[in-house]
N, C-alpha and C positions, 0 to 999 in steps of 0.2 A: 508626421509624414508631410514633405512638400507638395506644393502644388507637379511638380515635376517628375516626383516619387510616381503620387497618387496616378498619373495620367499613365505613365510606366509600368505600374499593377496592371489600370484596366485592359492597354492594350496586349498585357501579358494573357491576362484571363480569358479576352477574346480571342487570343491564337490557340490559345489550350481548348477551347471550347471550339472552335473552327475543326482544329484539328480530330477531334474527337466522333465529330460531327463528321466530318469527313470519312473514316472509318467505319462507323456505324452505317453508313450509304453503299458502303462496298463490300459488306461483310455477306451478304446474301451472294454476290457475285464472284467474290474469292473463295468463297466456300463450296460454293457449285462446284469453281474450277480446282480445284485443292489437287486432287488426286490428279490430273491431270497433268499441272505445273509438274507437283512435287515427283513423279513417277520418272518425269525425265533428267531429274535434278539427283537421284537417289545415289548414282554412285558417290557425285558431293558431296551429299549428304551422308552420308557411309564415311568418306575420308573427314571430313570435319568435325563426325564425334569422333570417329578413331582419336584425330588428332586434338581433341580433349579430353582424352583420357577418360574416357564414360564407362564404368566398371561397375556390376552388378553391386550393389548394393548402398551406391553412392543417393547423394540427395544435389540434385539439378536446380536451378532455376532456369526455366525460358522466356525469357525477356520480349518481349512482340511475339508474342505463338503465335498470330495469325488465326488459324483455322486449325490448328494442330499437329499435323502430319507430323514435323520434326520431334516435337513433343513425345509424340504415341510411337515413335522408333527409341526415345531415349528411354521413355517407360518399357519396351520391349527390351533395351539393354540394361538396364540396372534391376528389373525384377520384383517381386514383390517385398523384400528385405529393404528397399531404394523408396526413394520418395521423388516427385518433379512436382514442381512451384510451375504451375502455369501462367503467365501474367500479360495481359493486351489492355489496351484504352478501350478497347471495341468490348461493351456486355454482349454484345452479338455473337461475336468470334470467338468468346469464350462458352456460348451456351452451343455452338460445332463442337469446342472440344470436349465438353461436358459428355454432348450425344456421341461421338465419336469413341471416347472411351471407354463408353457405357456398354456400347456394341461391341468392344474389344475384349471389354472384361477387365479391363485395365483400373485397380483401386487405390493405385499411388499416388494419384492425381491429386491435387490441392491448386484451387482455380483462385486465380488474387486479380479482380478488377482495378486496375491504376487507373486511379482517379485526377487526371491531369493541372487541375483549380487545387488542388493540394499539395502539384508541386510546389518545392521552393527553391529560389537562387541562393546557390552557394560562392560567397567569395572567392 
């Protein structure tokens, strides 16, 4: 790898780790606010799985859950026959929806922390 490369990685690695880090600072505070944001967002959120076709029994992935809300409504539409892939940068925001669905009852769940330092560029 070039010198040019190499300098290229670190400053990739350092915005994956900024980013990450940045998350992780907010996750206490989007998660407080969660039900609140997403309460007023629900009919939205209503039309937007409609319009993904989210049918009992399907297997989801949600890409930035967040804090979960969206999440714990597609687990409430697809059921326990269904699976959802939880997946945030934030272990924070994934230990809300951990709690969160714990409290719902909800056992579909499969929580995947993306680990940002392992993404990689694709040409």
């Amino acid at each position: 790898m070039n010198s040019q490369s190499q300098d290229s990685a670190r400053a990739d690695t350092k915005l994956k780790s900024a980013l990450r880090n940045t998350w992780e600072a907010a996750a206490a505070g989007w998660a407080k606010w969660e039900q609140t944001f997403s309460s007023g967002l629900s009919d939205v959120t209503d039309t937007l799985i409609d319009m993904a076709g989210i049918k009992p029994g399907m297997r989801v992935l949600d890409l930035a859950c967040g804090a979960g809300s969206q999440t714990l409504l597609v687990a409430q539409r697809i059921g326990p026959e269904g699976r959802v892939v939880a997946s945030d940068i934030s272990t924070t925001m994934l230990e809300h929806v951990r709690q969160n669905a714990a409290k719902a009852g909800y056992k579909t769940l499969k929580l995947w922390n993306v680990r940002p330092t392992n993404w990689k560029k694709r040409s």
